[in-house]
C-alpha positions as CSV (number, residue, x, y, z in Angstrom):
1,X,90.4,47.1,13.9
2,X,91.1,50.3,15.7
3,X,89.3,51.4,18.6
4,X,89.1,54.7,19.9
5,X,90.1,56.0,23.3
6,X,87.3,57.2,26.0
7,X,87.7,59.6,28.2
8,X,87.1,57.9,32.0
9,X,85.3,60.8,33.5
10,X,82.4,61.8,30.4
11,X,83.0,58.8,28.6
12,X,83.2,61.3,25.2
13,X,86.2,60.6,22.7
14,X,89.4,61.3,24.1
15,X,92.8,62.5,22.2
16,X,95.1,63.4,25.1
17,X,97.1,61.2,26.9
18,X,98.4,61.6,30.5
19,X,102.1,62.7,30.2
20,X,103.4,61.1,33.5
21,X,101.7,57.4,32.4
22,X,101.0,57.9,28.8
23,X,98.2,54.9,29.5
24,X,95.2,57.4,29.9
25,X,93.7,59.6,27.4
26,X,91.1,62.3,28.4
27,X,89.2,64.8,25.8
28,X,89.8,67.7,27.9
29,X,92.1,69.4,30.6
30,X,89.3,69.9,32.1
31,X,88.2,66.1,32.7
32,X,92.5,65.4,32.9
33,X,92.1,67.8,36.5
34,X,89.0,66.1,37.6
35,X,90.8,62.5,37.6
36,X,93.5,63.9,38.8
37,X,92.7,63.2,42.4
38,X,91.8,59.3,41.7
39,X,94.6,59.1,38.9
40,X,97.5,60.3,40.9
41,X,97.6,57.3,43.3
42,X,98.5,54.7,39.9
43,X,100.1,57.4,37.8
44,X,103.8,56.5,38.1
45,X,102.9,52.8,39.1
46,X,101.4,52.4,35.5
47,X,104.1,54.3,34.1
48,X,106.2,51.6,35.9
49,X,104.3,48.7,35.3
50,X,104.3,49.4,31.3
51,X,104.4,46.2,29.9
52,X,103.6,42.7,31.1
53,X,106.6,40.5,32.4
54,X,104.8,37.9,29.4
55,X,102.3,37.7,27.1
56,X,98.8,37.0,28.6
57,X,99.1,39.1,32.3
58,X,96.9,42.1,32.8
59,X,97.7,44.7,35.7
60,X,96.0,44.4,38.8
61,X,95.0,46.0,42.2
62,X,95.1,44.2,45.3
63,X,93.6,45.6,48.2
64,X,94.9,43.2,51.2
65,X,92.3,42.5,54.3
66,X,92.8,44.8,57.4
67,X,93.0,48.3,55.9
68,X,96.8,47.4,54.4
69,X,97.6,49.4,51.5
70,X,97.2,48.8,48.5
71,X,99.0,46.3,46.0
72,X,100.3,46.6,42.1
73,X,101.0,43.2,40.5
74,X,100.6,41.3,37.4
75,X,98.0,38.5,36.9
76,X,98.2,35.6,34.3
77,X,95.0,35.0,33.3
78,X,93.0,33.4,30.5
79,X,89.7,33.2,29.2
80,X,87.1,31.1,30.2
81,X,83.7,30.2,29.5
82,X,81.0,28.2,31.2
83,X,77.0,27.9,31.4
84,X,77.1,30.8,28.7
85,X,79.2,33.3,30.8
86,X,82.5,34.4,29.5
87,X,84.9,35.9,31.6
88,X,88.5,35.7,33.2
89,X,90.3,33.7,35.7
90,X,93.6,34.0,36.9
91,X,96.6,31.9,37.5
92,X,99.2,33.5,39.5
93,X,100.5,36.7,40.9
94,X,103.5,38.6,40.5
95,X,104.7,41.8,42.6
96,X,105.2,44.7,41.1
C-alpha cells in the first residue's frame, strides 16, 4: 500500500522533494522556505545518513546534557508491546 507524502509545515499533500536531502517533500516553495530555517541544520546530515548501516535502525537525534551539540546516529530498535501500548525501544547506538 502506498502512502502519500505530507507536507511538515500545512500538513497538505506534498509532491516536491528537498533537492539537497531528497528525504522531505513539501507542496509548495512557499512551505519548502518556511522549513528552511529548521531544515537546514539535518539537510546534508540526512542526505548523509541515507540508508541504515542494517535492516531495523531508524535515524536519530541526540541532544547530549550540558548544552553540547547536537548528535546524528543510528538506533536499532524493535517493536514492543505491553499493557496494550505499542511502541519502540532501542538497542544500541551507532555514530553517524
Amino acid at each position: 500500500m502506498a502512502t502519500t507524502a505530507v507536507c511538515p509545515i500545512c500538513n497538505e499533500s506534498a509532491s516536491q522533494v528537498c533537492a539537497g536531502c531528497r528525504d522531505i517533500q513539501y507542496c509548495s516553495q512557499e512551505c519548502q522556505e518556511a522549513d528552511w530555517c529548521a531544515h537546514k541544520l539535518l539537510c546534508k546530515t540526512f542526505a548523509k545518513m541515507k540508508f541504515p548501516p542494517t535492516q531495523g535502525m531508524v535515524r536519530a537525534i541526540w541532544f547530549p546534557p550540558l548544552g553540547s551539540k547536537p548528535q546524528f546516529l543510528w538506533l536499532q530498535v524493535e517493536q514492543v508491546a505491553s499493557a496494550g501500548d505499542i511502541g519502540f525501544k532501542y538497542e544500541a547506538r551507532i555514530g553517524r
